[in-house]
SEDOPA-449655 format. One record per residue: x, y, z of N, C-alpha, C in turn; residue number from 0; residue in one letter. Coordinates in steps of 0.05 Angstrom, whole numbers, plus 5000, padded with zeros to 4 digits. Layout:
<sites>
SITE  npx  npy  npz capx capy capz  cpx  cpy  cpz   n res
SITE    X    Y    Z    X    Y    Z    X    Y    Z NUM   a
...
</sites>
This chain:
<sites>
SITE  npx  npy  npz capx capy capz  cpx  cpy  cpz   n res
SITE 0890 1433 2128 0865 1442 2115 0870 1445 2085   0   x
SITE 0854 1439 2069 0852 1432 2048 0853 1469 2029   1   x
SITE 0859 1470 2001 0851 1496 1994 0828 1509 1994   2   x
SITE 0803 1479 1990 0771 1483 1983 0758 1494 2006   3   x
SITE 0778 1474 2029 0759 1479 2053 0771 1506 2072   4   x
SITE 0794 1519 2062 0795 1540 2077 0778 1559 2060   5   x
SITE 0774 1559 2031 0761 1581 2020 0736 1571 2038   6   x
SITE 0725 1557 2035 0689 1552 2054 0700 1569 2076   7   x
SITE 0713 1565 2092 0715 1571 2123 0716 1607 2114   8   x
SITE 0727 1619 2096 0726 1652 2101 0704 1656 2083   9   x
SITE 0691 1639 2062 0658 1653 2053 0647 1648 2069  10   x
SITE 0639 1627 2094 0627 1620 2111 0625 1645 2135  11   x
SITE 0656 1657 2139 0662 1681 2167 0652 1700 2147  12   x
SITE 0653 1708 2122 0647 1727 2108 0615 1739 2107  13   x
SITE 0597 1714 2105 0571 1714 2103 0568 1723 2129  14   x
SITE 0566 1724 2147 0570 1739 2179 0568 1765 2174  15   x
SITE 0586 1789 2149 0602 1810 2160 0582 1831 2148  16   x
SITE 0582 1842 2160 0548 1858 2152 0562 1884 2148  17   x
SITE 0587 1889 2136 0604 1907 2113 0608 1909 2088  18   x
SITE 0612 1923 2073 0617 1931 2044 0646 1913 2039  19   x
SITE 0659 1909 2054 0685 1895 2055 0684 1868 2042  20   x
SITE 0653 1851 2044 0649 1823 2039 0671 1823 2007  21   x
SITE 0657 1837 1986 0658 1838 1965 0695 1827 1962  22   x
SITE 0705 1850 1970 0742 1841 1968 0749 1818 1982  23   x
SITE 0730 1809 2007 0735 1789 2020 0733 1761 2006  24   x
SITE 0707 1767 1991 0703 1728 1976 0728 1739 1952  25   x
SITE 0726 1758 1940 0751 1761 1922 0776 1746 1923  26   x
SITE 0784 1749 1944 0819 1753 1957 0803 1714 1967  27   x
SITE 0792 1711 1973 0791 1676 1977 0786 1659 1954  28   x
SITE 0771 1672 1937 0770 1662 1902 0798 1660 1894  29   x
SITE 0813 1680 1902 0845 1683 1886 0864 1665 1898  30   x
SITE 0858 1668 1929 0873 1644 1939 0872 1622 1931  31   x
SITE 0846 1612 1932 0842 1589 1929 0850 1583 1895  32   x
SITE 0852 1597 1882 0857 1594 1850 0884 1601 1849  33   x
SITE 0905 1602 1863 0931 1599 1862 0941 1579 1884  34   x
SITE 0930 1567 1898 0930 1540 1910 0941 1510 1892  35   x
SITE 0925 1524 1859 0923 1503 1836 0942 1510 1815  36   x
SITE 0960 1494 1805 0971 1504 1776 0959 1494 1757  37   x
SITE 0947 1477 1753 0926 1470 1735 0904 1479 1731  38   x
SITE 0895 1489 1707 0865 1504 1699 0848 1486 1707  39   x
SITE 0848 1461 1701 0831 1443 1695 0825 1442 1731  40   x
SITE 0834 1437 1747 0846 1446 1774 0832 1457 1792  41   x
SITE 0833 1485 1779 0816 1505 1793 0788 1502 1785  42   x
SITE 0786 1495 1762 0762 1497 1762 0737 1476 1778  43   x
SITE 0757 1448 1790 0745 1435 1798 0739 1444 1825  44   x
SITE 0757 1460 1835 0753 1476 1866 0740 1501 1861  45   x
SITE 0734 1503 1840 0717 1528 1844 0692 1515 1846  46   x
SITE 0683 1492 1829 0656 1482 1830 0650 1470 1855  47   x
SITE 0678 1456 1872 0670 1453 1898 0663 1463 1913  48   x
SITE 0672 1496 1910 0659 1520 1932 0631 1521 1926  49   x
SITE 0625 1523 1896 0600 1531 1883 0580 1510 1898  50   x
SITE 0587 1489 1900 0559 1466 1906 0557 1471 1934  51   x
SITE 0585 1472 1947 0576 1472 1975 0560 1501 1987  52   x
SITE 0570 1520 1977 0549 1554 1983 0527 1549 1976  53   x
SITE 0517 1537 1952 0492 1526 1934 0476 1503 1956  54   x
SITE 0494 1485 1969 0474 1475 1988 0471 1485 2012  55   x
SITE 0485 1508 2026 0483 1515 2048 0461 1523 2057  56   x
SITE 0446 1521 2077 0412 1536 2069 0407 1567 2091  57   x
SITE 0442 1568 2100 0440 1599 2115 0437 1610 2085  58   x
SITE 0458 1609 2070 0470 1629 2045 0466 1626 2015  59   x
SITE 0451 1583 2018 0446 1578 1981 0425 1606 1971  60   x
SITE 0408 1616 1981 0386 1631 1965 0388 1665 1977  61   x
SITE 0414 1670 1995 0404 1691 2001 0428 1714 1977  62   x
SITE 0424 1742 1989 0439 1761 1965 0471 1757 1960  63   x
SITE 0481 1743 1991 0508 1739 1996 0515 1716 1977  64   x
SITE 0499 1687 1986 0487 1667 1954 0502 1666 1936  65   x
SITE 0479 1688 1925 0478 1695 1900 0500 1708 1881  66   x
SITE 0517 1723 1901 0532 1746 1897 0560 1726 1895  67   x
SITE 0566 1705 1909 0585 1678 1913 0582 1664 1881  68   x
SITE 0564 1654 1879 0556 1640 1858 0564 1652 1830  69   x
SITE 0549 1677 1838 0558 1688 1804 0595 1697 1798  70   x
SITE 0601 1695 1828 0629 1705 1828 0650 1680 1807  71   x
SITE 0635 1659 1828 0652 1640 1820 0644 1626 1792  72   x
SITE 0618 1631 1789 0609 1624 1761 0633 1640 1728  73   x
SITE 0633 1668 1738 0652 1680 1720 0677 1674 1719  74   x
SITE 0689 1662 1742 0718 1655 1739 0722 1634 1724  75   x
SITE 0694 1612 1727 0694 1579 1714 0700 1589 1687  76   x
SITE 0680 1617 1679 0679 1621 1650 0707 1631 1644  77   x
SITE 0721 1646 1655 0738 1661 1640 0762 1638 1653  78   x
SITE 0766 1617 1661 0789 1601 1660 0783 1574 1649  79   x
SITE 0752 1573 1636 0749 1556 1613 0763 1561 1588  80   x
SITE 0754 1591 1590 0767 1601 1556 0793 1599 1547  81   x
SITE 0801 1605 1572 0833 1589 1576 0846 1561 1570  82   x
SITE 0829 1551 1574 0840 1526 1584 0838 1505 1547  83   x
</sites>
C-alpha cells in the first residue's frame, strides 16, 4: 500500500469517529504521510493527492470533517512551499 493510499484509508476510518480524537488522528496521518517523502516537492504532491481525493468524496467533500481535512492539508502545502 502506497503512502497516499494508506493516509485515505485512516481519513476515510477517521471520518466514521464521532470523537474529539479525529483532530490528532488526520494529524498523525498528515505527518505520516509527509515523512513517507524526503522531498518537499514530494510531499506536496501527496498532500494534493489526499486533497483531491477527500474533495471528491461525496460522504466527506462538503461536510465539517471535509472541510476541517482540506484546510489541514491546505496549510501544510503552504508552509512546505515556503520551504521549498
Amino acid at each position: 500500500m502506497t503512502p497516499v493510499s494508506r493516509c485515505l484509508h485512516k481519513v476515510d476510518h477517521l471520518s466514521a469517529v464521532p470523537d474529539s480524537t479525529v483532530a490528532d488522528g488526520i494529524n498523525a496521518a498528515l505527518d505520516e504521510l509527509e515523512a513517507a517523502y524526503r522531498n518537499t516537492c514530494e510531499r506536496i504532491v501527496a498532500l494534493e493527492m489526499v486533497l483531491q481525493e477527500v474533495s471528491r468524496d461525496r460522504r466527506t467533500g462538503g461536510t465539517p470533517f471535509g472541510r476541517f481535512v482540506r484546510v489541514s492539508v491546505e496549510r501544510r502545502q503552504v508552509k512546505l512551499s515556503r520551504c521549498a
